[in-house]
Structures are given as C-alpha cells and as structure tokens.
C-alpha positions, 0 to 999 in steps of 0.5 A: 095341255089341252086348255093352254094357247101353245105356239109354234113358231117359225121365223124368216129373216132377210136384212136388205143391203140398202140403207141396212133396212130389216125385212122379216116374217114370222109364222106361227101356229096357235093351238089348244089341241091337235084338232085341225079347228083349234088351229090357228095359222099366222104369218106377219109381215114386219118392217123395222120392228113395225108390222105390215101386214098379217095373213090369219086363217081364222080371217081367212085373208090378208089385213094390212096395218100400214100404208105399205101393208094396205097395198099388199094386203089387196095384192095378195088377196087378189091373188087366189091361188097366193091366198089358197096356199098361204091358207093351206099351211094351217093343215100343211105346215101346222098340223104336222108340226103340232103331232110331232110336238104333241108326241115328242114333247108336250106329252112328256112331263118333268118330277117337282123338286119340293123345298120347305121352310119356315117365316114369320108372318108380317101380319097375322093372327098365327104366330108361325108360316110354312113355305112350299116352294116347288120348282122345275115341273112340267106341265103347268097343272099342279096340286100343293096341299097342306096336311096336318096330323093327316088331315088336309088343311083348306084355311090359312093357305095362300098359294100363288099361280103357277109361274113360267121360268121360261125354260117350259118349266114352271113353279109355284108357293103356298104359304101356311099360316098356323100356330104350333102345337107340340107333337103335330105333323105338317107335310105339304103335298103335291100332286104332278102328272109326272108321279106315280104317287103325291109327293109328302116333304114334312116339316122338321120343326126341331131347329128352325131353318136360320139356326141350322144355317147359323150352326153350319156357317159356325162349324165351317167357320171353325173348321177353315180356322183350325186348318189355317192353324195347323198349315201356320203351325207347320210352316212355323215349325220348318222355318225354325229346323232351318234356323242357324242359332249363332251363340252370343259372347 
C-alpha cells in the first residue's frame, strides 16, 4: 500500500447552544508509508461547513482562510509553545496511530470471488465478449488476465481500473472480445496478494448464460405450478369427503 495516499482521521465536534452555530475540527494524517517524512499531520478548523483555518506540518503553520481564520491563524502562530505541540502530533499522534493500523489492518488482504459471463459486443469485429468481474479484493493491487488453450491473451482485452466499494473493498472488469472456435479453453486469471497460487474461472461455453437462466427460471416455474396443483387437488378432495348428497325425487 506503500504507493496509495491513506488518511487517518480523527474528528471533534462541538455544537454551540446559540443561534445552534457548528463548530467542528477535524484531524487527520496523510501518509504513503510508515516512514516519519512521508507523514502528513492536518488539523482544519470549520464553521458551518466553512473552513476557517488549517495547521499543516508540511507548512509548518497555521493558514487561515477566512476573515475570522486570519485572526487565528496569527494568534496562533504567535504562540510557540501552541505551535511546537500541534506540530508534535505529526510523530505523536500520527506515527503511532499508522503502526497500529499498518499492523492490524493494511497488511491483511481479502481473496476476490471471480464471475464470469458472456455478451455481445455492441460494436466489433469479434462476434462474442467474455466478462471477468471480480469482487470484494483487498488491497487495490491486481492482476486479471485472459489465457486462451494456455496461451495469455494481450489483444482485444479492455480492463477497467480498480473501483473503491467504499467498504476498503474494491473491484475490477476485463472484457474480451473473441471469436469462438470449437474445442478451445478460455480461463480469466487472476493474480491477488491474498493467494497462494492465480486464481483460473474457465468458460463453460456449452449453454450460454441467458439460456441456463431461462431454463432455471422454466423448471421453477414448473415446479411451483405442479405443487399449487397437488395442494388444489387435495383440498378439492377433502371438501368432497365432507359433502352430504341428498337424493333427488
């Protein structure tokens, strides 16, 4: 994760009882590695949603934004001891915090689940396109590739970038475009820190994906029919053991 911007943030709210004014500052630590000089401590000061003023120890100082930020800012740049402790929460506040999460949590990673399907292709020279879709990974860094009778595949392949879920988990989708031929293997492979080994999904082309879905929709249908006619035919059944026949003149 050494090449991703990660923050960590802490955030203090106070609500005024005047007026129900919002007073609010938010801390936060921007970091590309667990190195001290590739941290970045941030505290912003806001005011209804506005910000203030803002301490950066990459500036070193406090820089204010509004008219009311202004006048903090230089207040509290005069003030060196203020200034020498806010500055210290870039190795007090942050680096501790960073090892525990870089131990606890940005070291573990989660296995992909793979699904693989079939579309046709809006426009192309190929008559046939294959889906990878791959879910719930982490970290961000992955490798899908497409193998076909063994061989990697490098043209006609789309892939889109890996896309936050914004739960820390991520997914991606790579599109082959192809043309079928009789007896060949297509397997989408992918490559995650998470496993031991690539992870190969082949392509069963014996039934394409909407028939399988029509014929599973077709046998429930069947079946949900044969049971409501069972349940008719019984209850028809009990209704006429409780008949009285009264014999006619």
């Amino acid at each position: 994760m050494a090449s991703s911007f990660l923050c960590l943030s802490l955030l203090f709210i106070s609500l005024s009882t005047a007026d129900g004014f919002l007073e609010y500052s938010v801390g936060r630590c921007v970091f590309n590695s667990t190195e001290l000089k590739d941290i970045e401590y941030i505290k912003s000061y806001y005011f209804n949603k506005v910000e203030d003023v803002r301490f950066s120890s990459s500036v070193g100082k406090f820089v204010g934004y509004t008219e009311p930020g202004l006048k903090y800012a230089e207040n509290w740049n005069k003030d060196q001891a203020y200034l020498s402790q806010t500055n210290a929460q870039k190795e007090t506040y942050c680096l501790h915090n960073i090892g525990v999460w870089n131990s606890n949590i940005l070291t573990k990673s989660v296995q992909p689940y793979v699904k693989l399907h079939s579309m046709t292709p809006a426009s192309s020279h190929h008559p046939a396109m294959l889906v990878c879709s791959v879910y719930d990974f982490f970290p961000s860094e992955i490798k899908v590739s497409w193998h076909r009778d063994g061989q990697e595949v490098t043209s006609d392949v789309t892939s889109t970038e890996e896309m936050a879920d914004g739960d820390w988990y991520y997914q991606t989708h790579s599109h082959l475009e192809y043309t079928p031929r009789s007896g060949e293997k297509i397997s989408c492979v992918v490559e995650h820190a998470s496993l031991d080994k690539p992870l190969i999904t082949d392509w069963d082309p014996s039934m394409p994906e909407s028939e399988r879905n029509k014929l599973a929709i077709g046998a429930s249908g069947l079946i949900l029919g044969l049971v409501l006619s069972l349940a008719g035919f019984i209850y028809y059944r009990r209704k006429a053991r409780g008949r009285i026949l009264v014999p006619s003149n």
